[in-house]
N, C-alpha and C positions, 0 to 999 in steps of 0.2 A: 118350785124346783130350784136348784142351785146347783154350781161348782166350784167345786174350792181351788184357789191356785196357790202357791205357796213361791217365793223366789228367793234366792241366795246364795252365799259361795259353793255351800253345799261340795266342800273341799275336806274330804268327802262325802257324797251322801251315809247317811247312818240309820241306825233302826231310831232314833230320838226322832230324825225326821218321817217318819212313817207314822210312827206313836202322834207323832204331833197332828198328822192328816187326819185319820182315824179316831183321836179324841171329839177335833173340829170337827168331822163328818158324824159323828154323833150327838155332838152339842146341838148343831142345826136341826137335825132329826128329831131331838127331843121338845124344840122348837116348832114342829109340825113343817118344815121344810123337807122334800127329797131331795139328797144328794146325789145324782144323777153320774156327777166324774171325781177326778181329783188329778191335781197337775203337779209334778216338783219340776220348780226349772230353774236349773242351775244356772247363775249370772257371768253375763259375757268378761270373758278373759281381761279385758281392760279396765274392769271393777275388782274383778278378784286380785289377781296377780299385784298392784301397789298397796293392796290390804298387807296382802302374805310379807308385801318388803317392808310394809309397816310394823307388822307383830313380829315378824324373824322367822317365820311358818312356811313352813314349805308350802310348795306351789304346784296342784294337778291343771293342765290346760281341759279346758271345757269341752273337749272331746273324751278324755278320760272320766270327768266326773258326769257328761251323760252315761257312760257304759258303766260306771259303780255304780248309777242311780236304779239301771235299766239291772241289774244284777239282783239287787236289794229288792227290787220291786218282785224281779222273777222267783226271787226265796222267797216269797210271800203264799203263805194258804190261797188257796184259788177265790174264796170272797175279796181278799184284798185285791185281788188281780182283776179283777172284776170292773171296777169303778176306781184304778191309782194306774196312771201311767206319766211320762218322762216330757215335758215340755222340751225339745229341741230347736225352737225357735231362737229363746236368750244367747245361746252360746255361738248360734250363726256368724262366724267370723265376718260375712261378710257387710255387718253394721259396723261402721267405722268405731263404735266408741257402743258402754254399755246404754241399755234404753232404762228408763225409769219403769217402776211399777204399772202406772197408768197404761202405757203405750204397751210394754207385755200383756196385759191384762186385754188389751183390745185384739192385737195379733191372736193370743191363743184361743 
């Protein structure tokens, strides 16, 4: 069994990200692994936001881009809804600074 987690600015989430879950949850599968969940979790504000002033891109705070993520998931056919929901830990304001993949990955 497996779960897939996916992390990033995710500014905003989009259906590429979804496409992108659902490829990998079938790639595994075809692997003879069950995919059991699937996580998008958007990366805390203090990763994303000096990206955005890097590229000149505008800029969602990580409370908006859990609720476009959680949106996008809910427009989804009821299988996708199934085993794909919104990791809300990343964007937890209250980690002083973003956490690396590793330390997400244990959290969720």
């Amino acid at each position: 069994m497996c779960v897939l987690i996916t992390t990033g600015a995710m500014n905003p989430c989009h259906k590429g990200h979804v496409r992108m879950m659902q490829l990998a949850k079938d790639a595994v599968e075809a692997h003879g692994y069950t995919c059991i969940g699937g996580v998008l979790s958007p990366s805390h504000d203090k990763y994303v936001q000096p990206k955005c002033d890097r590229l000149n891109t505008s800029f969602e705070n990580g409370d908006s881009r859990n609720k476009i993520a959680d949106l996008m998931i809910n427009d989804l056919d009821q299988e996708l809804k199934k085993w794909l929901s919104v990791g809300l830990w990343e964007t937890d304001l209250h980690h002083p600074n973003w956490q690396d993949f590793p330390v997400v990955f244990r959290e969720l």
